[in-house]
N, C-alpha and C positions, 0 to 999 in steps of 0.2 A: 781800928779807926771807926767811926761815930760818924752816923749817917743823920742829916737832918731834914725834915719835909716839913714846906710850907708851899702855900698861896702867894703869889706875886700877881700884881694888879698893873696892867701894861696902860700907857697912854689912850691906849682907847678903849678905855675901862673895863676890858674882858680879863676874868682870871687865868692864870696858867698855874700847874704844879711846877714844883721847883723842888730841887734836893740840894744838900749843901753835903761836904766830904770832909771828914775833918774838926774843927775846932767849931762850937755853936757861934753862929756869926751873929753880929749885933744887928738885934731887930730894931733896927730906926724905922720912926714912923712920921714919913714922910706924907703928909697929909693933902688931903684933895676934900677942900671942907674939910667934915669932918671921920672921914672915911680913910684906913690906915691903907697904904700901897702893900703891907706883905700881911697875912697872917699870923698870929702867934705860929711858936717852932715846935715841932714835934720829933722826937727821937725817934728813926725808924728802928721796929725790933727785929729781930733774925726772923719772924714771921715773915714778914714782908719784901724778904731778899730773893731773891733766885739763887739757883744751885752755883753759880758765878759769883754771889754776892749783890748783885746790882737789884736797884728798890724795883720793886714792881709797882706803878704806878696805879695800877686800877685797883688794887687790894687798898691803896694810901689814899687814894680820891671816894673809895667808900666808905672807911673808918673815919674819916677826917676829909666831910665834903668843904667844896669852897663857900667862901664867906657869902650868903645868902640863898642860899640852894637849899632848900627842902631837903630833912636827914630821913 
């Protein structure tokens, strides 16, 4: 199964990371102006899994900071 990591942009405009399980979900860009609500999708690689499988979150928020943040 196919891990996916992205940026999701909540109503009061702060980003959260987000994983998706599964089939790549369709990146709709649900607009605010001109500003997209998720980030483009990235495939998590076995790097970035724990010995469980499950994504590690601060390895994916470094490789792929959120949208506007200083790399």
């Amino acid at each position: 199964m196919k891990i996916w990591f992205c940026w999701e942009k909540s109503s009061t405009g702060r980003w959260s990371p987000v994983c998706y399980h599964g089939d790549q979900p369709v990146n709709e860009k649900v607009s605010d102006g001109d500003r997209p609500m998720r980030s483009p999708l990235y495939e998590v690689s076995t790097e970035c899994l724990d010995v469980d499988g499950n994504p590690q979150f601060g390895k994916l928020a470094l490789l792929f900071p959120a949208p506007g943040e200083a790399e």
